[in-house]
PDB file of N, CA, C and O in Angstrom:
ATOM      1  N   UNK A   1      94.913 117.361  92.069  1.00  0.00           N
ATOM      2  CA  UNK A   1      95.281 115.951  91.967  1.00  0.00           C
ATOM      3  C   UNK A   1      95.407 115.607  90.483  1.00  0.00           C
ATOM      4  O   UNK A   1      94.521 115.956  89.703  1.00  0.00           O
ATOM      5  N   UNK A   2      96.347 115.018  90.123  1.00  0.00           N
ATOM      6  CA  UNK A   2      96.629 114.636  88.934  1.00  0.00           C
ATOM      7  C   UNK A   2      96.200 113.406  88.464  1.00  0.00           C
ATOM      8  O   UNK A   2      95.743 112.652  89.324  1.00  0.00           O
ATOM      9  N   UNK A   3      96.230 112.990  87.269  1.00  0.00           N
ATOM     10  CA  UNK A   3      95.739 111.375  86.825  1.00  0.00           C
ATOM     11  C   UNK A   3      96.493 110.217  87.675  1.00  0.00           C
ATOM     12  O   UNK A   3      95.697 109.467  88.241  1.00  0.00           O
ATOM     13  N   UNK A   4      97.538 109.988  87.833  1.00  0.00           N
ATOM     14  CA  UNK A   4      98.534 109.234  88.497  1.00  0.00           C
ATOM     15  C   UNK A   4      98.144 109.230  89.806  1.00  0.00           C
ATOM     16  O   UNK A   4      97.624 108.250  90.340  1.00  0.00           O
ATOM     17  N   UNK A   5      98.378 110.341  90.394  1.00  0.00           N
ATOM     18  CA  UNK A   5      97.538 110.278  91.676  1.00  0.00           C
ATOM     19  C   UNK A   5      96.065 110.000  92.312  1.00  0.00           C
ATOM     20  O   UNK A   5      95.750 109.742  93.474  1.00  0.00           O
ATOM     21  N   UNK A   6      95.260 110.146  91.111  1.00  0.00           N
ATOM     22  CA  UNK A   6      93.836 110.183  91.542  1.00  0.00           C
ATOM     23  C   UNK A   6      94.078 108.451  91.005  1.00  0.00           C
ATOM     24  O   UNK A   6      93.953 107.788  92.035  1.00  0.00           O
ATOM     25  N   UNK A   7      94.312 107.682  90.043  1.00  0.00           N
ATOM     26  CA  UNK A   7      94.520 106.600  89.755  1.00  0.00           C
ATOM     27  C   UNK A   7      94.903 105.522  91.424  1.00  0.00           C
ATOM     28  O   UNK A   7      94.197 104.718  92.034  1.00  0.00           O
ATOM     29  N   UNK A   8      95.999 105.911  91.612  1.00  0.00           N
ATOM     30  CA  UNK A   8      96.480 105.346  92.573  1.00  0.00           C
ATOM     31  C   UNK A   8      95.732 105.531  93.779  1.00  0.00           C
ATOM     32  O   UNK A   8      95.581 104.473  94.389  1.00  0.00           O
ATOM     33  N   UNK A   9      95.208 106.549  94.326  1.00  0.00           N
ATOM     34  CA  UNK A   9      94.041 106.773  95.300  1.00  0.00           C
ATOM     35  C   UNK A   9      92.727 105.659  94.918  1.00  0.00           C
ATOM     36  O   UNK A   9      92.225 105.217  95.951  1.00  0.00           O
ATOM     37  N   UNK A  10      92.319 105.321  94.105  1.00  0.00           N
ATOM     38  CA  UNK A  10      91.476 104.834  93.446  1.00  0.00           C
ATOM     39  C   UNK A  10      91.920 103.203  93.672  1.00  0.00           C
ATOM     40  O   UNK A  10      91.303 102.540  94.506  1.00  0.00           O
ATOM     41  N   UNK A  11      92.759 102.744  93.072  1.00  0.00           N
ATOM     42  CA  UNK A  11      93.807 101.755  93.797  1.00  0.00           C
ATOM     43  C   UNK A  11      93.593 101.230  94.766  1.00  0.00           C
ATOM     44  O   UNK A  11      92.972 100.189  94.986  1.00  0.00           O
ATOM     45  N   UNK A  12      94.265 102.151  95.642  1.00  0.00           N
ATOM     46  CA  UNK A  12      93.828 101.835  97.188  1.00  0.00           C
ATOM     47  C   UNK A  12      92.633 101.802  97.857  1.00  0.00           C
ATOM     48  O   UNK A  12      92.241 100.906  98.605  1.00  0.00           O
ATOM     49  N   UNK A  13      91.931 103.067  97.482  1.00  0.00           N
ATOM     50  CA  UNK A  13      90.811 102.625  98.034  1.00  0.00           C
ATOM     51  C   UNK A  13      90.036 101.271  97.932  1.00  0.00           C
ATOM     52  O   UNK A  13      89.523 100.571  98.805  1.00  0.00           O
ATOM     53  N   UNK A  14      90.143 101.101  96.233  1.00  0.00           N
ATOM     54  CA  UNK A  14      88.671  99.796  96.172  1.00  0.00           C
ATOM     55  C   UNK A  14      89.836  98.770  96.323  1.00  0.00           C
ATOM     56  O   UNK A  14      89.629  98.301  95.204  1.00  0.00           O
ATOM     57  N   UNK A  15      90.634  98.209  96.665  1.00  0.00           N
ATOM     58  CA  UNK A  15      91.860  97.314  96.657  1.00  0.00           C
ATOM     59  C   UNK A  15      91.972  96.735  95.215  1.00  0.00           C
ATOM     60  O   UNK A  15      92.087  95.528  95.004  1.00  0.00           O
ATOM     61  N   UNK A  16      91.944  97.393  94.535  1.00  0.00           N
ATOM     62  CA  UNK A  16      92.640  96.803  92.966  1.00  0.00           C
ATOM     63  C   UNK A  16      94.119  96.349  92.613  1.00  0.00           C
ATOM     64  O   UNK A  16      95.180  96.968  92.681  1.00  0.00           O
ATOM     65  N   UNK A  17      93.811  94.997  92.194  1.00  0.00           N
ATOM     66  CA  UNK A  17      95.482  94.610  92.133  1.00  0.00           C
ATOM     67  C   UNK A  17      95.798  95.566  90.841  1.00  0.00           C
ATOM     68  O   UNK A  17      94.809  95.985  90.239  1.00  0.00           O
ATOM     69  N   UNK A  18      97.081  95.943  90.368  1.00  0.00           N
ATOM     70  CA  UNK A  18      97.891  96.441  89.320  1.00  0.00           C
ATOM     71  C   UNK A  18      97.557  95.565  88.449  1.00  0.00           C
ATOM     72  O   UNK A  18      96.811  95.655  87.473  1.00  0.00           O
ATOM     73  N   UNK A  19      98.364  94.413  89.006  1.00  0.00           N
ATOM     74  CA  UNK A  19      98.744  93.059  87.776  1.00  0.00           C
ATOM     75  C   UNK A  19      96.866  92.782  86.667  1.00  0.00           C
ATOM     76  O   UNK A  19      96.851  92.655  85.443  1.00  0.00           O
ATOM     77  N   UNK A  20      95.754  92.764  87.442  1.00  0.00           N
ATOM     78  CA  UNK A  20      94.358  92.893  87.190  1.00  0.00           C
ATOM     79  C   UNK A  20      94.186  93.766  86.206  1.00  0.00           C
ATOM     80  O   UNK A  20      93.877  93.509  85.042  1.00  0.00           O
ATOM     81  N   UNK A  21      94.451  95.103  86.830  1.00  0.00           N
ATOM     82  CA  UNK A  21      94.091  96.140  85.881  1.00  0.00           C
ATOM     83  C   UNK A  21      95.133  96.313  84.906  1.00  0.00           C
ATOM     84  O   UNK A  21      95.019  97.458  84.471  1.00  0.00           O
ATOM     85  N   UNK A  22      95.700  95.963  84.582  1.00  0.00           N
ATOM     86  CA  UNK A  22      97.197  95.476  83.652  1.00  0.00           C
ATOM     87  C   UNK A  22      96.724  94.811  82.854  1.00  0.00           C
ATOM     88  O   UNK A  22      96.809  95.439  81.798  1.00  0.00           O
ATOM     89  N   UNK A  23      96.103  93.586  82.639  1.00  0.00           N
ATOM     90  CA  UNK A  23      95.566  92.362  82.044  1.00  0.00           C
ATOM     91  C   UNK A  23      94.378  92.875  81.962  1.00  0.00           C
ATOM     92  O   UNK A  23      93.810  91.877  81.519  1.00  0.00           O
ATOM     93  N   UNK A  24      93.749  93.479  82.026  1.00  0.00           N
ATOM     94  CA  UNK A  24      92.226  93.256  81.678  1.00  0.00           C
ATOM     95  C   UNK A  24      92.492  94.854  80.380  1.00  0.00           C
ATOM     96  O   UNK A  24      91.613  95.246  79.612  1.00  0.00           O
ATOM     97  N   UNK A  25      93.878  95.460  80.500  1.00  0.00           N
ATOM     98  CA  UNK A  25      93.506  96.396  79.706  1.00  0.00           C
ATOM     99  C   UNK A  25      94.277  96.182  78.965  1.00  0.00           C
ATOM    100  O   UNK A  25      94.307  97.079  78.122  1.00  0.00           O
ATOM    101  N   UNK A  26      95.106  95.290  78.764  1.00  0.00           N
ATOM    102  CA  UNK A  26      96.010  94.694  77.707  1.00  0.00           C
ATOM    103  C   UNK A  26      97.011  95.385  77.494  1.00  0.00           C
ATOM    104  O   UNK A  26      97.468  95.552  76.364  1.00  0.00           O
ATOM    105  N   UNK A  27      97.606  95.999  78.778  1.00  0.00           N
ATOM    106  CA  UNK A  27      98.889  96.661  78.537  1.00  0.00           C
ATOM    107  C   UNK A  27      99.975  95.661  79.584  1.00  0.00           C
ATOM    108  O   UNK A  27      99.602  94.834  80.415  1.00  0.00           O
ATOM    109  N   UNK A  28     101.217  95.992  79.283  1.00  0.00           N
ATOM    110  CA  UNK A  28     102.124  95.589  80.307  1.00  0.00           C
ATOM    111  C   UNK A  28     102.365  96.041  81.331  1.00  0.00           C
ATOM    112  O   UNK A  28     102.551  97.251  81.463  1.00  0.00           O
ATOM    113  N   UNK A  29     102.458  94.781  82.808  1.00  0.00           N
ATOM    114  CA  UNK A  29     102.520  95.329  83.831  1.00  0.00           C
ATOM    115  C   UNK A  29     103.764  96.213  84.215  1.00  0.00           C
ATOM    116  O   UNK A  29     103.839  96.947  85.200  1.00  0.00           O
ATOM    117  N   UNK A  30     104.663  96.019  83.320  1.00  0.00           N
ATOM    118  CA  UNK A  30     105.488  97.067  83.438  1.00  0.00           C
ATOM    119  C   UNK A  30     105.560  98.383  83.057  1.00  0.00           C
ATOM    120  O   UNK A  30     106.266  99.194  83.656  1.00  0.00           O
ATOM    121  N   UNK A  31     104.955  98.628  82.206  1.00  0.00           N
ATOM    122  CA  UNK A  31     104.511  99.859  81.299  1.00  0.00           C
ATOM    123  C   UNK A  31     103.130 100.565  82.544  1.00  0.00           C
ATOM    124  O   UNK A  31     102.827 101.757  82.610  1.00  0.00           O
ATOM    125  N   UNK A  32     102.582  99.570  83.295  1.00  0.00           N
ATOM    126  CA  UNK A  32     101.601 100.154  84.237  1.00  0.00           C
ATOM    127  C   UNK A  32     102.598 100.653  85.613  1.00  0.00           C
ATOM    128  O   UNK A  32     102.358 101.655  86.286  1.00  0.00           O
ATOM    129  N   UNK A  33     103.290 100.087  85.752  1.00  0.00           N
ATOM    130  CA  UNK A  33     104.328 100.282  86.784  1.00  0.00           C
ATOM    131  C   UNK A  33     104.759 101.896  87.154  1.00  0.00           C
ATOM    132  O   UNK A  33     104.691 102.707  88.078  1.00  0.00           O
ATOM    133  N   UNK A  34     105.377 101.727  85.393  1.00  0.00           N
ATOM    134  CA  UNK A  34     106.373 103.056  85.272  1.00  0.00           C
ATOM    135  C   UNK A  34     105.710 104.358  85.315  1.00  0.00           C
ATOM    136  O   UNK A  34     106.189 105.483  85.457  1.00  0.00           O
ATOM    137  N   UNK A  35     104.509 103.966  85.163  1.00  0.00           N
ATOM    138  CA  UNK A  35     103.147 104.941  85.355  1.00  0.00           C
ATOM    139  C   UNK A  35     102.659 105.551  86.486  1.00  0.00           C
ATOM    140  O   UNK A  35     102.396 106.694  86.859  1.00  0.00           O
ATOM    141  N   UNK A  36     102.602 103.879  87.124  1.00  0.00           N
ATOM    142  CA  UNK A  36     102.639 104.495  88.573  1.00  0.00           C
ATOM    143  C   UNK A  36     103.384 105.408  89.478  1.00  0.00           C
ATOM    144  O   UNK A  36     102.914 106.113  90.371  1.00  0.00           O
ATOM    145  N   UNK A  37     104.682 105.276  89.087  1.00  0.00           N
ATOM    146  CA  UNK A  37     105.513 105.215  89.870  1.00  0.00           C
ATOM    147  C   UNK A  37     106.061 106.722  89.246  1.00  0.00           C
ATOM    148  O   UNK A  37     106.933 107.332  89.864  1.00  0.00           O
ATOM    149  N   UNK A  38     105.458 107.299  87.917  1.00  0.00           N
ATOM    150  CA  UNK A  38     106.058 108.348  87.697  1.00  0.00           C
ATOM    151  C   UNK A  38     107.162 108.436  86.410  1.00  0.00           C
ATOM    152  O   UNK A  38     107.375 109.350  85.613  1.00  0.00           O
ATOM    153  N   UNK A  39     107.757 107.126  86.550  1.00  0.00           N
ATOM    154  CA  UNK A  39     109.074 106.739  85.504  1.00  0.00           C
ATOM    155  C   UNK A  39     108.505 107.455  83.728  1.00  0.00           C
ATOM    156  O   UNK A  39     109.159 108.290  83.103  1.00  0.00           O
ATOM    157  N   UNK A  40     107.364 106.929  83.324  1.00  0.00           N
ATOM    158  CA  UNK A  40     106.481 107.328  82.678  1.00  0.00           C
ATOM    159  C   UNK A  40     105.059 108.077  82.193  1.00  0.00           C
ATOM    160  O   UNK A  40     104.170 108.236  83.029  1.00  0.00           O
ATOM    161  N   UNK A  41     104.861 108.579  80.669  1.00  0.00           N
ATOM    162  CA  UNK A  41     104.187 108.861  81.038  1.00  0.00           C
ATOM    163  C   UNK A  41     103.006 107.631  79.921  1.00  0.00           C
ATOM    164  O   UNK A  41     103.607 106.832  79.204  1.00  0.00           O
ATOM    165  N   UNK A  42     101.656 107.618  79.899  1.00  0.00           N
ATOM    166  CA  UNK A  42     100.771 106.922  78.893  1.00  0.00           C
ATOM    167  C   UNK A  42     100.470 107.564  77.593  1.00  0.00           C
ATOM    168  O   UNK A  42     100.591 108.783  77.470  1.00  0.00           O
ATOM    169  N   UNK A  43     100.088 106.817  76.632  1.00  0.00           N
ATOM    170  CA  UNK A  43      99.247 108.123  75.808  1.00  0.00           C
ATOM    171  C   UNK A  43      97.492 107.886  76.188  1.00  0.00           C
ATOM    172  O   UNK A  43      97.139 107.043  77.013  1.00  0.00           O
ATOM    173  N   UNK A  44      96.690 108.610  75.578  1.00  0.00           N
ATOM    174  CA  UNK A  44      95.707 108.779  75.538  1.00  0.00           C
ATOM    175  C   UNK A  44      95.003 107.324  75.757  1.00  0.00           C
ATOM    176  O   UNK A  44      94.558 106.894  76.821  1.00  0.00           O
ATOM    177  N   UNK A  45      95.013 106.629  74.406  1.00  0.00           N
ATOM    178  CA  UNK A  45      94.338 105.369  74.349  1.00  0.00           C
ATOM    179  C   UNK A  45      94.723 104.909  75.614  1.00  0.00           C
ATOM    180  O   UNK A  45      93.958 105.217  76.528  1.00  0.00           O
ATOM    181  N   UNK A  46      96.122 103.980  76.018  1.00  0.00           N
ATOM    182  CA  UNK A  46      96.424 103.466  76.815  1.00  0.00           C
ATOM    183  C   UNK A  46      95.178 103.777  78.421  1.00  0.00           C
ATOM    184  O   UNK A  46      94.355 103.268  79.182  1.00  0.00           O
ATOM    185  N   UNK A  47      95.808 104.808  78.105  1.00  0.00           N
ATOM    186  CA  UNK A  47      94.879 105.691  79.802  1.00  0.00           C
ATOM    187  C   UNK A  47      93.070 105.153  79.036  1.00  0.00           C
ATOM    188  O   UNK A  47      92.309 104.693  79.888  1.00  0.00           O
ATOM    189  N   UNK A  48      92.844 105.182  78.454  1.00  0.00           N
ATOM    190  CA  UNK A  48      91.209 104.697  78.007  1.00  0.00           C
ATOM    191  C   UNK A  48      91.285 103.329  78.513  1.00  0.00           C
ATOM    192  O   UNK A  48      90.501 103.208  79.454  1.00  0.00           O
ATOM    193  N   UNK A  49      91.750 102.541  78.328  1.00  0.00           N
ATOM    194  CA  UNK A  49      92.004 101.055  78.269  1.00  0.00           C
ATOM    195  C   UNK A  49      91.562 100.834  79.878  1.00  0.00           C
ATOM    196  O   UNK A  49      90.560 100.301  80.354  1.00  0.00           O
ATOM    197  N   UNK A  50      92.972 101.601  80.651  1.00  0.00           N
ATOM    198  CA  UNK A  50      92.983 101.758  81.749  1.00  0.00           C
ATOM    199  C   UNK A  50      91.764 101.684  82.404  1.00  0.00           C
ATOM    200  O   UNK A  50      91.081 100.768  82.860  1.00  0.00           O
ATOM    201  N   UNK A  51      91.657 103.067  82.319  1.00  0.00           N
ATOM    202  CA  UNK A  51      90.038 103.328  82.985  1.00  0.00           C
ATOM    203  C   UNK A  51      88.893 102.561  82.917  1.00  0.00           C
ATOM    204  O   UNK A  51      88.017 102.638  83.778  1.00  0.00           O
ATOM    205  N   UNK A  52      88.809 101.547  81.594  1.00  0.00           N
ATOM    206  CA  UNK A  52      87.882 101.060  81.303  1.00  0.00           C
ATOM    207  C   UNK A  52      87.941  99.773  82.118  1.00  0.00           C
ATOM    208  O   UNK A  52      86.940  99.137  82.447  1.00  0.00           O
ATOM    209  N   UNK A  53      88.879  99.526  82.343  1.00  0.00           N
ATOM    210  CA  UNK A  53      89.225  97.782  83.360  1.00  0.00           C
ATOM    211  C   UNK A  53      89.338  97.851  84.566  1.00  0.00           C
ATOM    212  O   UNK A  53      89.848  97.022  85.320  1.00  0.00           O
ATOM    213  N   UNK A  54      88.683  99.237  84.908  1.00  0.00           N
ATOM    214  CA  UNK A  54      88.201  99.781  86.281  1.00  0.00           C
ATOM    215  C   UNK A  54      87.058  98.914  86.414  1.00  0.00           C
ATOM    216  O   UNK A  54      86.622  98.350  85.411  1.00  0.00           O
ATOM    217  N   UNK A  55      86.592  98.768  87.407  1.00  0.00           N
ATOM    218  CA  UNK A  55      84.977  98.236  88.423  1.00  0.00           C
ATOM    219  C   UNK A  55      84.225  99.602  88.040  1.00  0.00           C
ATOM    220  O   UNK A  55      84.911 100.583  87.754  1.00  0.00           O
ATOM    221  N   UNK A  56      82.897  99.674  88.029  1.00  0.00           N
ATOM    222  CA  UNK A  56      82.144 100.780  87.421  1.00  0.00           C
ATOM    223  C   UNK A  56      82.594 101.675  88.704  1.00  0.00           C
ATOM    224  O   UNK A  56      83.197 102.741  88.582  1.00  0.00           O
ATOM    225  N   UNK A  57      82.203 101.069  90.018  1.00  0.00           N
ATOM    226  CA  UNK A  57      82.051 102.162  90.977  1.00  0.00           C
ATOM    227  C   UNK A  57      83.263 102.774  91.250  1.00  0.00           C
ATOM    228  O   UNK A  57      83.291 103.869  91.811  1.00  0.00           O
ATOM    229  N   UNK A  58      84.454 102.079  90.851  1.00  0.00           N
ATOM    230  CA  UNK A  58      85.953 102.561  90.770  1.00  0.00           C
ATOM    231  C   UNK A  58      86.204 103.632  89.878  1.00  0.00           C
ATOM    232  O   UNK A  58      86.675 104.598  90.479  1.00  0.00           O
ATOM    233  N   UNK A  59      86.081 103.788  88.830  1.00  0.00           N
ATOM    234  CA  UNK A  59      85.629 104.212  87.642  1.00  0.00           C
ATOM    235  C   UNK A  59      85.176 105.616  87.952  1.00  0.00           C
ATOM    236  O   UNK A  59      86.017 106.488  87.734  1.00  0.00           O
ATOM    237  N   UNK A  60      84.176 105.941  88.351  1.00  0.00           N
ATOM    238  CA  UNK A  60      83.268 106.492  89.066  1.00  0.00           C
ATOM    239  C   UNK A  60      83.963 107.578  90.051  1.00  0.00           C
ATOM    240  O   UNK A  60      84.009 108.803  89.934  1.00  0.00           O
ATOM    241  N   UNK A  61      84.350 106.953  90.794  1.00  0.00           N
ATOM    242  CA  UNK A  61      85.014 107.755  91.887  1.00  0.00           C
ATOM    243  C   UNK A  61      86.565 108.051  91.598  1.00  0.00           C
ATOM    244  O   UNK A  61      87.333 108.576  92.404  1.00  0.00           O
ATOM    245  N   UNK A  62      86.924 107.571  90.156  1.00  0.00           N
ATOM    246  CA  UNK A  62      88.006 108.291  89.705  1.00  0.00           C
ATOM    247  C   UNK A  62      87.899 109.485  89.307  1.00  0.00           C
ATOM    248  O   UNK A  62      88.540 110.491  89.612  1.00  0.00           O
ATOM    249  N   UNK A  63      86.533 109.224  88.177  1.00  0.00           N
ATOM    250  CA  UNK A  63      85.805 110.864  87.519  1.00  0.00           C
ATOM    251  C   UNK A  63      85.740 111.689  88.575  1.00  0.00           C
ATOM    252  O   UNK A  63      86.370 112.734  88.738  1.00  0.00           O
ATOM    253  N   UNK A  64      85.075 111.261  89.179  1.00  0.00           N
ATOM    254  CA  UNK A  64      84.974 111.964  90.713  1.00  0.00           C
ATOM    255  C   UNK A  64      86.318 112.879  91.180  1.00  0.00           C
ATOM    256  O   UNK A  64      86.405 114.053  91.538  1.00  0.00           O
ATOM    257  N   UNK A  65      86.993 112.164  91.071  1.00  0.00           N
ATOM    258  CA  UNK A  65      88.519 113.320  91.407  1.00  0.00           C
ATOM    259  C   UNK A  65      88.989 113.720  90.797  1.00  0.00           C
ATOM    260  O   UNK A  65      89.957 114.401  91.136  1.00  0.00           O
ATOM    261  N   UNK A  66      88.696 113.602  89.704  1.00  0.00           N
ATOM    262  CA  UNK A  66      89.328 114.399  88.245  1.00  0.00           C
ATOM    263  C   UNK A  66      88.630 115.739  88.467  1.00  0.00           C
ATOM    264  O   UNK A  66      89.019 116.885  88.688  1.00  0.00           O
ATOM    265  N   UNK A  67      87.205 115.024  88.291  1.00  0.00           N
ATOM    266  CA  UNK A  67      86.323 116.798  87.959  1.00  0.00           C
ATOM    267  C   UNK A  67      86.458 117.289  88.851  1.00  0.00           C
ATOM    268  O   UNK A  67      86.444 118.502  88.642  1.00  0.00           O
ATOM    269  N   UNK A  68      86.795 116.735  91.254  1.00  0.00           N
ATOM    270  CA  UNK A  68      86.525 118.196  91.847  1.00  0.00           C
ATOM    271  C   UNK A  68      87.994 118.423  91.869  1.00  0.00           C
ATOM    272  O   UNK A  68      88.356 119.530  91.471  1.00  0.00           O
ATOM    273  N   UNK A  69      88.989 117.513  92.291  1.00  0.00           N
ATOM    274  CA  UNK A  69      90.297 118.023  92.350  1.00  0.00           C
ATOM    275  C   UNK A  69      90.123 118.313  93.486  1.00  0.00           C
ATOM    276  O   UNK A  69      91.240 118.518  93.960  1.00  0.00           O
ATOM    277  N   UNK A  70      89.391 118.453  94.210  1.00  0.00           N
ATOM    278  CA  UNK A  70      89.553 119.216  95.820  1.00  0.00           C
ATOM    279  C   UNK A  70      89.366 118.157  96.683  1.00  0.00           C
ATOM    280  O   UNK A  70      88.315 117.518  96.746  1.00  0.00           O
ATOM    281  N   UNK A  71      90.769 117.859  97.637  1.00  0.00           N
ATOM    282  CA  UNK A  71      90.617 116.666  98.373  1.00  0.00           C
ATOM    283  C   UNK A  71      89.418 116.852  99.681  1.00  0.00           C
ATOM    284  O   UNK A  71      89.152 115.848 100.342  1.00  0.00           O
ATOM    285  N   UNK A  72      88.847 117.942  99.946  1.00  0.00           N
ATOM    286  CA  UNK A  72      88.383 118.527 100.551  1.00  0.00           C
ATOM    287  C   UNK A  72      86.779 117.904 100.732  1.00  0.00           C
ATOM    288  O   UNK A  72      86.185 117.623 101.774  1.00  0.00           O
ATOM    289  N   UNK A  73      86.383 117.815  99.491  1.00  0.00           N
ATOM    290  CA  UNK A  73      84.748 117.164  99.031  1.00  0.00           C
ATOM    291  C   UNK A  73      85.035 115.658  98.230  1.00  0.00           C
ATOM    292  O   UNK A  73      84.658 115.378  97.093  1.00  0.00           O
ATOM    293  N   UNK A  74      85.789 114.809  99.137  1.00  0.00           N
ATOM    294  CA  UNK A  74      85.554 113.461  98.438  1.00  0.00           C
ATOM    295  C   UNK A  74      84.217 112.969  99.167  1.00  0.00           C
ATOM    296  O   UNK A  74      83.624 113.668  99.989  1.00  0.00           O
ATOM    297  N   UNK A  75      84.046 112.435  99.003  1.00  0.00           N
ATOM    298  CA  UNK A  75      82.800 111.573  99.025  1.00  0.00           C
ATOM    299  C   UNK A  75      83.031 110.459 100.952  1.00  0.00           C
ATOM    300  O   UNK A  75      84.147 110.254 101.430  1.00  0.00           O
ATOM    301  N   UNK A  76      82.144 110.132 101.407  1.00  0.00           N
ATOM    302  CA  UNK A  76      82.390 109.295 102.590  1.00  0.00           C
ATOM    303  C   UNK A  76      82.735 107.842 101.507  1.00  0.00           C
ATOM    304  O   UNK A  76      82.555 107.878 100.290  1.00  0.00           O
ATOM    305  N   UNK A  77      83.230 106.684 102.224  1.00  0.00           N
ATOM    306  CA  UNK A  77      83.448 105.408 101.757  1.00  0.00           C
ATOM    307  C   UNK A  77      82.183 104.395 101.506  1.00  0.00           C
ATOM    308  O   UNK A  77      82.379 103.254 101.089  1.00  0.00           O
TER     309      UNK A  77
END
């Protein structure tokens, strides 16, 4: 699972609006868009920003799919 994808899983799960996590990390919701969607890619900082205007437990269970990568051992809800 990649950043984009584990992002967007993350998304959905805790119901995070875009436009939210857009504004709270001081990027444009369009620039978050193109991200989503693949059009683009972030740099480093940006993706910090990001992550950080996560909910802790969101946050959390992003690391979470970064480090196993295996859709196999996510966690129950």
């Amino acid at each position: 699972m990649n950043h984009r994808e584990a992002l967007t899983e993350v998304i959905e799960k805790f119901a995070i609006k875009s436009s939210e996590i857009a504004q709270k990390a001081d990027i444009d919701e369009a620039q978050f868009s193109r991200f989503k969607s693949g059009k683009a890619g972030l740099n480093l900082l940006t993706w910090e920003h990001i992550v950080s205007a996560l909910p802790q437990k969101a946050r959390a269970y992003l690391y979470f799919l970064l480090a196993t990568n295996n859709d196999e051992s996510k966690p129950a809800a």
